[in-house]
Every structure is written in C-alpha cells, then in structure tokens.
MIDOSE-1310 file (N, C-alpha, C; in nm, 2 decimals, decimal comma, always signed):
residues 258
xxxx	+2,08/-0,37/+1,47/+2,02/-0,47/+1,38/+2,11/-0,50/+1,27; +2,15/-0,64/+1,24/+2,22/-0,66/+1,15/+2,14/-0,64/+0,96; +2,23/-0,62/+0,88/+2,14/-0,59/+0,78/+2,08/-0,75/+0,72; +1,96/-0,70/+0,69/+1,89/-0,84/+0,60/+1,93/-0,87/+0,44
xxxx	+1,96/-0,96/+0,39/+1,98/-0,98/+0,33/+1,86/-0,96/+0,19; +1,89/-0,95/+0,05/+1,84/-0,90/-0,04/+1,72/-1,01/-0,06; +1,72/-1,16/-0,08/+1,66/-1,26/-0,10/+1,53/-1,25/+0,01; +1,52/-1,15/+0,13/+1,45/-1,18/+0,24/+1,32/-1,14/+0,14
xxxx	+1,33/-0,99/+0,08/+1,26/-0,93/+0,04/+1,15/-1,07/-0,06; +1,19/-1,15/-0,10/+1,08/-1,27/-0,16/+1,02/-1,35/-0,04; +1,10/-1,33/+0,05/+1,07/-1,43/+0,12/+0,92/-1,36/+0,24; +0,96/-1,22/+0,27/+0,82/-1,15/+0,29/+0,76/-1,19/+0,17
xxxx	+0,71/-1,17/+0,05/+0,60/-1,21/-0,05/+0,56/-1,33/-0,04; +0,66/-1,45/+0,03/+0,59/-1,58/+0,03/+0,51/-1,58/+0,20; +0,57/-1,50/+0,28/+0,46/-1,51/+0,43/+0,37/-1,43/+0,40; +0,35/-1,35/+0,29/+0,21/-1,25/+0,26/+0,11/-1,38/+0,20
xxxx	+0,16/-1,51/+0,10/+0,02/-1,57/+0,09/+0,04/-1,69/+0,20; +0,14/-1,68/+0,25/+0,13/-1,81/+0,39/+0,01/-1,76/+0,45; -0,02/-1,64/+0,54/-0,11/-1,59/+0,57/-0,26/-1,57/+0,56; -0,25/-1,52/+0,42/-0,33/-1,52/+0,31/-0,43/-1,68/+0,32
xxxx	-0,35/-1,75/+0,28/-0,39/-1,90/+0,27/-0,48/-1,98/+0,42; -0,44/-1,88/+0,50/-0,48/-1,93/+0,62/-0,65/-1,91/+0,67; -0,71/-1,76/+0,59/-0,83/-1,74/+0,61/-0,85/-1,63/+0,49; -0,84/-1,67/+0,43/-0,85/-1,61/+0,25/-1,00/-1,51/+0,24
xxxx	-1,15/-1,63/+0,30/-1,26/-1,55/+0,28/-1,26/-1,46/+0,35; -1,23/-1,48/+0,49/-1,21/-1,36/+0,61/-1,12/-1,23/+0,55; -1,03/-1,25/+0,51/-0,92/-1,13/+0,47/-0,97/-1,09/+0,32; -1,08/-1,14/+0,22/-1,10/-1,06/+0,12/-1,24/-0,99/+0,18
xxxx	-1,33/-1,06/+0,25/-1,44/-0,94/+0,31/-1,38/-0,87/+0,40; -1,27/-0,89/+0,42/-1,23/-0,74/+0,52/-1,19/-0,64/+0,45; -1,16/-0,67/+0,28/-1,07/-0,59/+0,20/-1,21/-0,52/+0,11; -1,30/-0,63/+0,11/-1,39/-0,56/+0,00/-1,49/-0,43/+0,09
xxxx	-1,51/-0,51/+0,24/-1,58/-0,37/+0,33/-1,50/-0,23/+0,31; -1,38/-0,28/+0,36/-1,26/-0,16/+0,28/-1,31/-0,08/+0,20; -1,32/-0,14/+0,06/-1,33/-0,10/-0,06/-1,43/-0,01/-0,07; -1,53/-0,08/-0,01/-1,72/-0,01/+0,01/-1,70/+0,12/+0,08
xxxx	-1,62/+0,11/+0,24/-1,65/+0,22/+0,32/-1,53/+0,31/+0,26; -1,44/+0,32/+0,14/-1,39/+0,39/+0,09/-1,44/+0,49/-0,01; -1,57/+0,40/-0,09/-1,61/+0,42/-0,21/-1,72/+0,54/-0,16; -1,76/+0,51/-0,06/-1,90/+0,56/+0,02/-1,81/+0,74/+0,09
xxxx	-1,71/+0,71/+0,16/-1,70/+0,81/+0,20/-1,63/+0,92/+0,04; -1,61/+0,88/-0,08/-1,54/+0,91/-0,14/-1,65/+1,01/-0,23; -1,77/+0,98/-0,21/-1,91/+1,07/-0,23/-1,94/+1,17/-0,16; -1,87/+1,17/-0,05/-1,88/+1,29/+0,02/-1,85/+1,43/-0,01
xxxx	-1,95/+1,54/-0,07/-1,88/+1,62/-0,13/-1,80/+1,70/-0,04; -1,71/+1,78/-0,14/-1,54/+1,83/-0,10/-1,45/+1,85/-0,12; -1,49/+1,70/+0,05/-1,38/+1,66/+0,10/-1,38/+1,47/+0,10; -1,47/+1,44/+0,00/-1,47/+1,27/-0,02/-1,35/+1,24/-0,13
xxxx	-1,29/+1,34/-0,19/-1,17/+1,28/-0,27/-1,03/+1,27/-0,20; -1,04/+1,36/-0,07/-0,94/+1,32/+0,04/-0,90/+1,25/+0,16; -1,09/+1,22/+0,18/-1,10/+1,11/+0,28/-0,98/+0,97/+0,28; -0,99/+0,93/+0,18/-0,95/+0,80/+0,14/-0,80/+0,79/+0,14
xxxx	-0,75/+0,89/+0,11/-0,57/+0,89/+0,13/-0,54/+0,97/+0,29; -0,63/+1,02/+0,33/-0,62/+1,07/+0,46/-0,64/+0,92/+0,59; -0,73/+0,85/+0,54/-0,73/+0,75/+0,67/-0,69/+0,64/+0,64; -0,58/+0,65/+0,50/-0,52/+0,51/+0,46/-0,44/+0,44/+0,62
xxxx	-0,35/+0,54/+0,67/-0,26/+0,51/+0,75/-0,36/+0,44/+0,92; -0,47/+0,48/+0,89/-0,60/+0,48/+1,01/-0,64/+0,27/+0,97; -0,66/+0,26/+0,83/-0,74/+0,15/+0,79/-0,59/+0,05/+0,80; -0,48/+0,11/+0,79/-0,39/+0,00/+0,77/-0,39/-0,11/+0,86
xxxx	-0,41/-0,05/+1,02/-0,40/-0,08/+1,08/-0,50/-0,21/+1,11; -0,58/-0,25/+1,04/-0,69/-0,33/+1,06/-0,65/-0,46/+0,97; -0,55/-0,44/+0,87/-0,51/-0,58/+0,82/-0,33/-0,60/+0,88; -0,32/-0,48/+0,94/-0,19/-0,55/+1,06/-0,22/-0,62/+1,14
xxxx	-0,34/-0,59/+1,26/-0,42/-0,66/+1,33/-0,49/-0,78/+1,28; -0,51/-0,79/+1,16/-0,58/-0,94/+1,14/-0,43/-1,03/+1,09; -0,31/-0,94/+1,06/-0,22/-1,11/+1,03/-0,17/-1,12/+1,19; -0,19/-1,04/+1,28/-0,13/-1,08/+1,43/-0,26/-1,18/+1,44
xxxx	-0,33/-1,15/+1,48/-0,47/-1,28/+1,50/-0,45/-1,39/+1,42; -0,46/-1,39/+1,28/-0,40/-1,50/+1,26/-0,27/-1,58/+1,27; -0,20/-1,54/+1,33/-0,04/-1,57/+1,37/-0,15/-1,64/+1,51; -0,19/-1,59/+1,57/-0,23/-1,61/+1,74/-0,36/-1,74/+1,72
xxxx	-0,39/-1,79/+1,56/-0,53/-1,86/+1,51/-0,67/-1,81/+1,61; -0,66/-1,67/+1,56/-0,75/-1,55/+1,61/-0,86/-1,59/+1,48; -1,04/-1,58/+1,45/-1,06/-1,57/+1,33/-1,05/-1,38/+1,31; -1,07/-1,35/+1,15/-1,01/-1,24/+1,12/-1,17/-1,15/+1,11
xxxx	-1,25/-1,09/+1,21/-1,40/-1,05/+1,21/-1,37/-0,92/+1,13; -1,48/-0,86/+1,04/-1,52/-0,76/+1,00/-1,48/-0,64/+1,11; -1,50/-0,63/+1,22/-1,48/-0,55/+1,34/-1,36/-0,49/+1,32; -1,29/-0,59/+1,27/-1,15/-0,54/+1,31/-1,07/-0,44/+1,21
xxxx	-1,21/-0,38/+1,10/-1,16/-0,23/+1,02/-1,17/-0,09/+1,10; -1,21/-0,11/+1,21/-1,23/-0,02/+1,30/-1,11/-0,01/+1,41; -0,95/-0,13/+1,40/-0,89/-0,10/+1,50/-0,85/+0,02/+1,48; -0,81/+0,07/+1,39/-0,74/+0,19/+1,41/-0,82/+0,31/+1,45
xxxx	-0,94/+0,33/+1,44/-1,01/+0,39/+1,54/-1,02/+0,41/+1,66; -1,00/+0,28/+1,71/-0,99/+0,24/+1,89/-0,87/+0,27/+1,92; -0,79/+0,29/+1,85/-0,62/+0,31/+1,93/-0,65/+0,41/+1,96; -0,52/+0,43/+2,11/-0,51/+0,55/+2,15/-0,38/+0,65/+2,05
xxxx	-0,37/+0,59/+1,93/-0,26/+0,65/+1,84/-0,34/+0,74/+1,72; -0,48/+0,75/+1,78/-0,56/+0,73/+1,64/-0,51/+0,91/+1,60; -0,50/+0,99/+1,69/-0,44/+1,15/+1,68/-0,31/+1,12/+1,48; -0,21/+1,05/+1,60/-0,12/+1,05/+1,52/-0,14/+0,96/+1,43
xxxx	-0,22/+0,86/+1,40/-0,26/+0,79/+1,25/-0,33/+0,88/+1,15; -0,42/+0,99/+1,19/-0,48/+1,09/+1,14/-0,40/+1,18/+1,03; -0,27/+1,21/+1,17/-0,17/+1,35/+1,15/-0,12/+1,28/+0,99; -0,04/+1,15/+1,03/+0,01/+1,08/+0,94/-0,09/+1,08/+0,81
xxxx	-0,19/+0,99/+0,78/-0,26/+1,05/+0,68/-0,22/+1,19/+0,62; -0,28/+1,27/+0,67/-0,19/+1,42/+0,64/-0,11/+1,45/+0,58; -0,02/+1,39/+0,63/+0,15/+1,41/+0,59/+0,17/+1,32/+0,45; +0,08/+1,18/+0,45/+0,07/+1,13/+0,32/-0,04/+1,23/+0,24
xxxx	-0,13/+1,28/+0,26/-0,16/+1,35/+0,13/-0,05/+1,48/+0,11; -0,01/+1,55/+0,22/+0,08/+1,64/+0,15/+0,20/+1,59/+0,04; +0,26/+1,45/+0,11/+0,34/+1,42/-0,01/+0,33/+1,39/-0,16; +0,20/+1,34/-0,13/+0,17/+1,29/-0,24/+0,14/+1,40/-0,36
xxxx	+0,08/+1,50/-0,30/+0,05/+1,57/-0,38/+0,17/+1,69/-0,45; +0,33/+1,69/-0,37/+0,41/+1,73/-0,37/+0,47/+1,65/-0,49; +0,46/+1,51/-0,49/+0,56/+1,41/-0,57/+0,45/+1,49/-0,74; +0,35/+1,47/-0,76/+0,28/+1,47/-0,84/+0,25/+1,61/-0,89
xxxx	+0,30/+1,71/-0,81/+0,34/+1,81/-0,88/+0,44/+1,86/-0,93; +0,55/+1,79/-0,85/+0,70/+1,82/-0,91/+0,70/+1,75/-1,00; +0,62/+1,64/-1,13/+0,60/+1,60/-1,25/+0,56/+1,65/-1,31; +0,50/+1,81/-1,30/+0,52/+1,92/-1,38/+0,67/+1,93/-1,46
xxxx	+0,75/+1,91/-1,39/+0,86/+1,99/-1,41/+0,94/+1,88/-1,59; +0,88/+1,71/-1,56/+0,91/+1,66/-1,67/+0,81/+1,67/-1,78; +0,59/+1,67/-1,73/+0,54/+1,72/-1,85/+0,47/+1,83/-1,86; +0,48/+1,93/-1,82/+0,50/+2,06/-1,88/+0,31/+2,06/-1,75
xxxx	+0,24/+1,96/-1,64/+0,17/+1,95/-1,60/+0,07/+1,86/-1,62; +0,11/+1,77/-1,70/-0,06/+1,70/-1,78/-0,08/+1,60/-1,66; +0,00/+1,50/-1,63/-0,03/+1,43/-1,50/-0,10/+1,49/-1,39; -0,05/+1,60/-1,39/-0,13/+1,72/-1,21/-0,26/+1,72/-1,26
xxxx	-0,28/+1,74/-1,41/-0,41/+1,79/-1,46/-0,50/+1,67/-1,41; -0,44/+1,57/-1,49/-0,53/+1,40/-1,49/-0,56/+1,39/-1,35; -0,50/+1,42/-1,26/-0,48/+1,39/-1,10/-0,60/+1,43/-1,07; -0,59/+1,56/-1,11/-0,68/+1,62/-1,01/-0,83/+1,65/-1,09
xxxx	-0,85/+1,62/-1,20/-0,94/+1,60/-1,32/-0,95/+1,71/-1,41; -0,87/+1,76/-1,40/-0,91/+1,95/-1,49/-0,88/+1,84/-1,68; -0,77/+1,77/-1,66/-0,81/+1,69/-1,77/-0,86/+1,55/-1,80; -0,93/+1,44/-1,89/-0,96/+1,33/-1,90/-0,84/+1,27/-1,97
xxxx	-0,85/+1,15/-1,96/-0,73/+1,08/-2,08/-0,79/+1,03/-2,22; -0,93/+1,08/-2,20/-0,97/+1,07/-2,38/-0,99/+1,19/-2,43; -0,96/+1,29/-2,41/-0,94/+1,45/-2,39/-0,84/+1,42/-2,59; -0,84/+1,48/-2,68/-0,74/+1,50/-2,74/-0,62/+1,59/-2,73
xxxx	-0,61/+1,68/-2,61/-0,52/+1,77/-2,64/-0,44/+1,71/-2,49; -0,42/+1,57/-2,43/-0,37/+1,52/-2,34/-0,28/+1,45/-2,45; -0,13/+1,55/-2,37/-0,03/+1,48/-2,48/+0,07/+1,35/-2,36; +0,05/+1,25/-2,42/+0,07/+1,14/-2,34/+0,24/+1,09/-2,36
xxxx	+0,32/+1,15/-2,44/+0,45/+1,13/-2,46/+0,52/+1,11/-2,32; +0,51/+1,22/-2,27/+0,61/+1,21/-2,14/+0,54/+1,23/-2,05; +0,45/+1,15/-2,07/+0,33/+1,08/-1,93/+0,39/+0,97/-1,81; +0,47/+0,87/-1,92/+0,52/+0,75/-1,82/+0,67/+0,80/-1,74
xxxx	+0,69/+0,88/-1,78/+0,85/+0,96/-1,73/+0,79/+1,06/-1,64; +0,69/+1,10/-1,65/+0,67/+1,21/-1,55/+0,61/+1,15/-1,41; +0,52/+1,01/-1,48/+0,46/+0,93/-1,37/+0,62/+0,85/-1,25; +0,71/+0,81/-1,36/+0,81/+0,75/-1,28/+0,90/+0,88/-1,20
xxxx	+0,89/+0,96/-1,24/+0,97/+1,09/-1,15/+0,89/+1,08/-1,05; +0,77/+1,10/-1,06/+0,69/+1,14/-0,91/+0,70/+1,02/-0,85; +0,69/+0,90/-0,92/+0,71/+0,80/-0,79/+0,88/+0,81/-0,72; +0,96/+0,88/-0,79/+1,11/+0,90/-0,70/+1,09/+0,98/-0,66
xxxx	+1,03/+1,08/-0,68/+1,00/+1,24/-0,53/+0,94/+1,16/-0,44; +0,82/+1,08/-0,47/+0,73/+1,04/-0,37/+0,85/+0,90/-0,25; +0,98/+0,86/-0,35/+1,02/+0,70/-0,24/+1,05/+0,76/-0,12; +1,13/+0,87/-0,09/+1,17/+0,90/+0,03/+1,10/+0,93/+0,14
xxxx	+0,95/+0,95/+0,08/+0,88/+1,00/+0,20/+0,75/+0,82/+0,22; +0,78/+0,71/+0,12/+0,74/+0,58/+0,09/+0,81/+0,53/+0,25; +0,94/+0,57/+0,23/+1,04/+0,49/+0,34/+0,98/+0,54/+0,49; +0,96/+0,68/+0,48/+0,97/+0,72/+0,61/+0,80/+0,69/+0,65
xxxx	+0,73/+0,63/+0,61/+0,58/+0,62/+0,62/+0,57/+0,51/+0,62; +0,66/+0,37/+0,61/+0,61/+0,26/+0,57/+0,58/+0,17/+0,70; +0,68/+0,22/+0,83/+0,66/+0,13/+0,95/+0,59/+0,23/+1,06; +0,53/+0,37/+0,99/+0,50/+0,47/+1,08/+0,40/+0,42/+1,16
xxxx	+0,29/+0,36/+1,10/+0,16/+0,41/+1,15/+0,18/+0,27/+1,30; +0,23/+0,17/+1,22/+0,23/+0,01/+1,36/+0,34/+0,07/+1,45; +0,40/+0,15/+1,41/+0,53/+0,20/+1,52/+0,45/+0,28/+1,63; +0,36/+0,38/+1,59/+0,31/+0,51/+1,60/+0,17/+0,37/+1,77
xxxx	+0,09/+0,32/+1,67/+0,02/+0,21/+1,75/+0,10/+0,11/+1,83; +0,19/+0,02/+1,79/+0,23/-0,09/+1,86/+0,35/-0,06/+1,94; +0,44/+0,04/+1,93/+0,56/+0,10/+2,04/+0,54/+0,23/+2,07; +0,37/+0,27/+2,05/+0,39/+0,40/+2,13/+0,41/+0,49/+2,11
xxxx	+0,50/+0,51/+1,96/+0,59/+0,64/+1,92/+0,51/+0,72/+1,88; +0,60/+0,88/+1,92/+0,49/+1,01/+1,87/+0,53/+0,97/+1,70; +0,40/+1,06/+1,64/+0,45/+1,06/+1,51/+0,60/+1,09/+1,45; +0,67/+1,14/+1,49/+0,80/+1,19/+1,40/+0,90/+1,11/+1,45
xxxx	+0,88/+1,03/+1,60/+0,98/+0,97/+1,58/+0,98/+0,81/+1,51; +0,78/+0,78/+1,52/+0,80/+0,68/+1,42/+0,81/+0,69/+1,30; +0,84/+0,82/+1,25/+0,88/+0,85/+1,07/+1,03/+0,86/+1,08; +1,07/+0,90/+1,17/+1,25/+0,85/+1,16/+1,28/+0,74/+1,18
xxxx	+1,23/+0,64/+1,29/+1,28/+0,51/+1,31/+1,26/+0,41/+1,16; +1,11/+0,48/+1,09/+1,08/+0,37/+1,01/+1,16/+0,41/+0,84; +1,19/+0,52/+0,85/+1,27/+0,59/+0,71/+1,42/+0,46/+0,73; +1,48/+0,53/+0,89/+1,63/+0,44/+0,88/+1,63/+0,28/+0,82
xxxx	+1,49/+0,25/+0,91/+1,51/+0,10/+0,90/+1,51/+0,07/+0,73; +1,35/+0,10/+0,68/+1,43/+0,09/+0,56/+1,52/+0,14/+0,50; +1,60/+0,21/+0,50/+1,72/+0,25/+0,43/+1,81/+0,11/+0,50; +1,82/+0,10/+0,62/+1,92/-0,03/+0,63/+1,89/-0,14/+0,54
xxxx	+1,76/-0,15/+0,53/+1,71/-0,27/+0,43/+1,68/-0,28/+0,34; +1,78/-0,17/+0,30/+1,73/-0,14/+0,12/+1,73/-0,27/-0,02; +1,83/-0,32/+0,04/+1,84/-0,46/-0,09/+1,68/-0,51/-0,06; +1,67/-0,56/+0,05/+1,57/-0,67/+0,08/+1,41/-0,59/+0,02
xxxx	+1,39/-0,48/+0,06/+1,27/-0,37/-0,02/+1,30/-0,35/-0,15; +1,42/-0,36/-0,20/+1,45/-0,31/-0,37/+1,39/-0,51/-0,42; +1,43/-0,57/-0,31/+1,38/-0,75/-0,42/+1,21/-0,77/-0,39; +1,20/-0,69/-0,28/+0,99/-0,71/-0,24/+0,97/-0,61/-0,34
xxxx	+1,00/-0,50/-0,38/+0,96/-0,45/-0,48/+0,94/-0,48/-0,63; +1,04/-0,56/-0,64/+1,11/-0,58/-0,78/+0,99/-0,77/-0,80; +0,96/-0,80/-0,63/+0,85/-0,91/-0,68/+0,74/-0,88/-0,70; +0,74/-0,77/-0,66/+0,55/-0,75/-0,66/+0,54/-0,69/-0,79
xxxx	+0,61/-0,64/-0,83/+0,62/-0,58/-0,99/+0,54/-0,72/-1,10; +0,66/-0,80/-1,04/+0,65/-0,92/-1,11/+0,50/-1,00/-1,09; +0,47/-1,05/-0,96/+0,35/-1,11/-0,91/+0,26/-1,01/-0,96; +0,25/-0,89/-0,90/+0,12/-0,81/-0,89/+0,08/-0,74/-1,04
xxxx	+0,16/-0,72/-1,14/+0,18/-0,64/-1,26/+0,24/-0,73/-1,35; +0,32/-0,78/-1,39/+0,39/-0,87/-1,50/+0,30/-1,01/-1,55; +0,29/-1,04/-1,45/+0,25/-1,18/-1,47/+0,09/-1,21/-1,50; +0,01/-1,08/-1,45/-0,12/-1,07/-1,46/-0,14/-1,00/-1,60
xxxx	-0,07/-0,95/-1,67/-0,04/-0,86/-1,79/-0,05/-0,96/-1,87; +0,09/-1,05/-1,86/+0,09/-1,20/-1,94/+0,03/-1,28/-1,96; -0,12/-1,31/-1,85/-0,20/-1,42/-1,81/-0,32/-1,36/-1,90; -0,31/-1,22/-1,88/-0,49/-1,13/-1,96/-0,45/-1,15/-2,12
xxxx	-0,35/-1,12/-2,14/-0,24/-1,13/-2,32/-0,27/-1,28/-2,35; -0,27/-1,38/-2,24/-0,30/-1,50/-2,31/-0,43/-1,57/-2,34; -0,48/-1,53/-2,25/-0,59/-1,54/-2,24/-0,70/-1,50/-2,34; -0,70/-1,34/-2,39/-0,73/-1,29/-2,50/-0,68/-1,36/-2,63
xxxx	-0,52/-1,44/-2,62/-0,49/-1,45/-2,74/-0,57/-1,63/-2,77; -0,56/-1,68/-2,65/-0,65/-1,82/-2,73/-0,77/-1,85/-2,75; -0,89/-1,77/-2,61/-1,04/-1,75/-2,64/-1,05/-1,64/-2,73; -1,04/-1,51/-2,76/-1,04/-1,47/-2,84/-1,16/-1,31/-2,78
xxxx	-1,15/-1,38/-2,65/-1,22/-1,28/-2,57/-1,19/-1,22/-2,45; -1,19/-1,07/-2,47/-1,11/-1,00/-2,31/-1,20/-1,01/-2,21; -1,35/-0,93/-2,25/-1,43/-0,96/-2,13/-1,43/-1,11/-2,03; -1,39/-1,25/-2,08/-1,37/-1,36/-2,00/-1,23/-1,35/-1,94
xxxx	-1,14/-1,25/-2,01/-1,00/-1,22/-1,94/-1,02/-1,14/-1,77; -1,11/-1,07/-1,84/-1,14/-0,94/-1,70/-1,17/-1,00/-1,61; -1,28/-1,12/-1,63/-1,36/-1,17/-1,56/-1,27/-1,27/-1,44; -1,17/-1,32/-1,53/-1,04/-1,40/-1,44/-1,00/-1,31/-1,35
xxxx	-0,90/-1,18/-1,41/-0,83/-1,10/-1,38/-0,88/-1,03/-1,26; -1,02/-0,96/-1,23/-1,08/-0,88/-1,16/-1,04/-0,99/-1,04; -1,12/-1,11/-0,96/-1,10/-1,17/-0,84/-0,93/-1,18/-0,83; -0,87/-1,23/-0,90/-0,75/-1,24/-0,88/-0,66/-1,11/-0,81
xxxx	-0,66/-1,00/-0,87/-0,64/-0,84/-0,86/-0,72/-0,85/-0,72; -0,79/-0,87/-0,67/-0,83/-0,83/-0,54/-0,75/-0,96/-0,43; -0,76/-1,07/-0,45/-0,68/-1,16/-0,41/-0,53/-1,12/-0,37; -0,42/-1,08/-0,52/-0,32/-1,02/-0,49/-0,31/-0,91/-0,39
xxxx	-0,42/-0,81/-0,38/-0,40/-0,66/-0,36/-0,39/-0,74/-0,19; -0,49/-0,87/-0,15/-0,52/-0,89/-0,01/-0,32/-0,94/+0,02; -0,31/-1,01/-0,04/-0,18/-1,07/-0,06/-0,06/-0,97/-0,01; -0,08/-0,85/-0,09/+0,02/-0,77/-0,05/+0,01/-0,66/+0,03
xxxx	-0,13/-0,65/+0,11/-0,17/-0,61/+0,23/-0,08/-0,70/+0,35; -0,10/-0,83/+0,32/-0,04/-0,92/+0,42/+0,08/-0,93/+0,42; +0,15/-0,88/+0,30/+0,30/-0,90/+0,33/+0,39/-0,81/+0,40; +0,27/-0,68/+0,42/+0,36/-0,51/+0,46/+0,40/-0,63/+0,65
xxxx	+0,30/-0,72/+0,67/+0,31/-0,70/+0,81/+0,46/-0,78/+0,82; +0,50/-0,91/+0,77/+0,65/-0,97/+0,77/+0,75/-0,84/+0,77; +0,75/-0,78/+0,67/+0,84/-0,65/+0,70/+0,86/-0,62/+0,83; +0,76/-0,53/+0,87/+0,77/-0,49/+1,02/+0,85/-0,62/+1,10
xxxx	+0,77/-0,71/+1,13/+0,82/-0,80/+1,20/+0,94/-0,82/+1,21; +1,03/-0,87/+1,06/+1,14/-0,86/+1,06/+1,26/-0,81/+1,11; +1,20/-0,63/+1,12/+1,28/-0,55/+1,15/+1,26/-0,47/+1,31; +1,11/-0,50/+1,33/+1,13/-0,46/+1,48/+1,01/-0,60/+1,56
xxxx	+1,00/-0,70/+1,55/+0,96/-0,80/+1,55/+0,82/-0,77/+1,63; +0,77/-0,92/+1,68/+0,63/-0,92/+1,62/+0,53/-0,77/+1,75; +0,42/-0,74/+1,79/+0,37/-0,63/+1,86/+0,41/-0,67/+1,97; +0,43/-0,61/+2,07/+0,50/-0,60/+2,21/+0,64/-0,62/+2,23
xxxx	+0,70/-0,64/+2,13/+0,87/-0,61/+2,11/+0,87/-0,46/+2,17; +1,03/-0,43/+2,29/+1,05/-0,35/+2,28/+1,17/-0,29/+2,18; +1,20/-0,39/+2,16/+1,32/-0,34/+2,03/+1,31/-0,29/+1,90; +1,37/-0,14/+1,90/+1,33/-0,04/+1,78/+1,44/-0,01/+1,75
xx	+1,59/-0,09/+1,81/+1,71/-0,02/+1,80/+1,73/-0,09/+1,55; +1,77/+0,01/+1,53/+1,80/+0,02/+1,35/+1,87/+0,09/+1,33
C-alpha cells in the first residue's frame, strides 16, 4: 500500500459529514438508542461501569454498517445496533472490548506516575472534582500522559473490530494488521486528529465563549451546544468508516496487504 498522504486525514472528516448529510435523523436515533442502551446497562450493579467500554468494539460495528448502507442508499433502521451481535466475530469483538478495558485502565494508571494518582482516583470515583483536597496542578499533564500510554494500543484497536468482522481475521491478527496500517498512515491520522481537535473541541469552545459573551447567557449557549455535540459525536462516528476504506477498502475487499 502506498503511503497516504497527510491532507487525506481532512479529507476523511469531510466524507464523515458527506455521509452524515445523507440521513442525519436516521444516524442521530441510532446514536441516541446508543446512548440509552448504554446509560441503562451502566445501572447494572458491578459490573454496569464496565459494560460500556467492554462492548464499545461490539456497538461500533453498527454505525460501520449504517455508512456501508448508506453508500449502497440502504435506509439506516434502528436494528442495525444489534449488528455486531449477529456476527459470527461477535467472540472476538467481545475479547477485544477486553483488551480495550485492560488498556485503558493501564494508560490511566501509569498517570500515577505524573500525579502522585489523583486522575486514577477521579477515574474510578474514590475522589470528586469538587473534593478540596483534589490537587488539580498536574491533572492536565497526567491526563495527556495517559492519552500517550493509551496511542499505541489507539493504533492497534482502531481497524480491529471491521477487520475482525469484515476479513474474517482472528483477533490478534486484526490488531497487528490494524496497528501497522496506521503507523504507515501516520501523517494522514496526526491531520484527522489535529481536525477533530479543531471541529469537535476548538470551535465549539469558541462558538459557547461567544455566545455567552453577546446574550449574556450560558444556559442558551448549552442549549445550542448540547444538539450540536451529539451531531459532531454522529459525524465522527462516520468518519472512523473512510479510514478503513482507504486503507483496506470498502467490506468484501480481500486486500489487507499494509
């Protein structure tokens, strides 16, 4: 595979709202059922605070399958939060889950090591953030460490689960195929990242700052802000699937060579 160029990485964010644009109410009730059957299992005592990072890699799979439908002018039904259930990959979408909570919980503890543990604490709730004795100094350094323990294992999880479903692969070889690929494509992921910063975080910061600064009121800021933030969030659901495509093109490709 030749490498993609750095500019591609915008160019996924612009087929995330091509898509988007195509069936907008269909793809935000698929995101807000989402939301529900996350919030619902998340009450489950336990084991409801793990549910939801455990079957991330299970649910992804249901807004991959709605931008192939709509590529194919499929409409995008509610049903389709359950594909990843119906695969015969669902073992290894599970395992995966797994492997993303262990990392996660790995990246977020080795941020001990920058604040002495207060992040682990907030994590896991032993502390609040209106707590007075939560010393918040080297909160955002310890938060940006854990997201660099956590990139490497970002890379190798990002094309896993549609690899794992759409080519068949056992788990570990779709976490090596999908780690290389991005690493070959690192410019093009460092500019999707560096836009979604921008789109999803900068610009929405700017728009709530202005907003407050000429009505004179945040609550009507939130009020903007909240549909939009879920809009975005659908947005950048739909752009994970251009990635893929790009690099091992669209489901029934058999080319995985990276």
């Amino acid at each position: 595979m030749e490498k993609i160029p750095a500019n591609t990485g915008i160019s996924w964010i612009r087929q995330g709202f091509a898509l988007f644009r195509k069936q907008p109410a269909e793809l935000c009730m698929l995101f807000l059922l989402y939301m529900l059957l996350m919030f619902s299992l998340s009450m489950i005592p336990l084991i409801g605070q793990l549910l939801p990072l455990l079957l991330v890699p299970v649910f992804s799979m249901a807004f991959m399958q709605a931008c192939v439908d709509i590529e194919s002018g499929k409409k995008v039904r509610p049903s389709l939060l359950l594909t990843g259930f119906r695969s015969p990959a669902l073992g290894s979408l599970l395992r995966l889950g797994g492997l993303y909570l262990i990392a996660a919980v790995a990246a977020v503890a080795a941020s001990a090591l920058i604040d002495g543990g207060v992040f682990w604490q907030l994590m896991t709730g032993q502390l609040q953030p209106e707590q007075q004795k939560v010393q918040v100094a080297g909160l955002p350094l310890a938060i940006l460490f854990a997201g660099l323990v956590y990139l490497p294992f970002s890379m190798a999880f990002w094309h896993a689960a549609p690899l794992a479903t759409w080519q068949k692969m056992g788990l570990f070889k779709a976490i090596f195929y999908s780690f290389f690929a991005v690493r070959r494509c690192g410019m093009a992921f460092l500019t999707y990242g560096l836009g979604w910063i921008v789109v999803g975080v900068a610009l929405p910061a700017l728009i709530s700052a202005l907003l407050s600064l000429l009505i004179g009121e945040s609550t009507f800021a939130m009020m903007v802000l909240m549909p939009a933030s879920v809009i975005l969030t659908v947005v950048m659901y739909c752009s994970f699937y251009p990635t893929y495509v790009q690099v091992f093109g669209r489901p029934g490709s058999i080319s995985v060579t990276v």
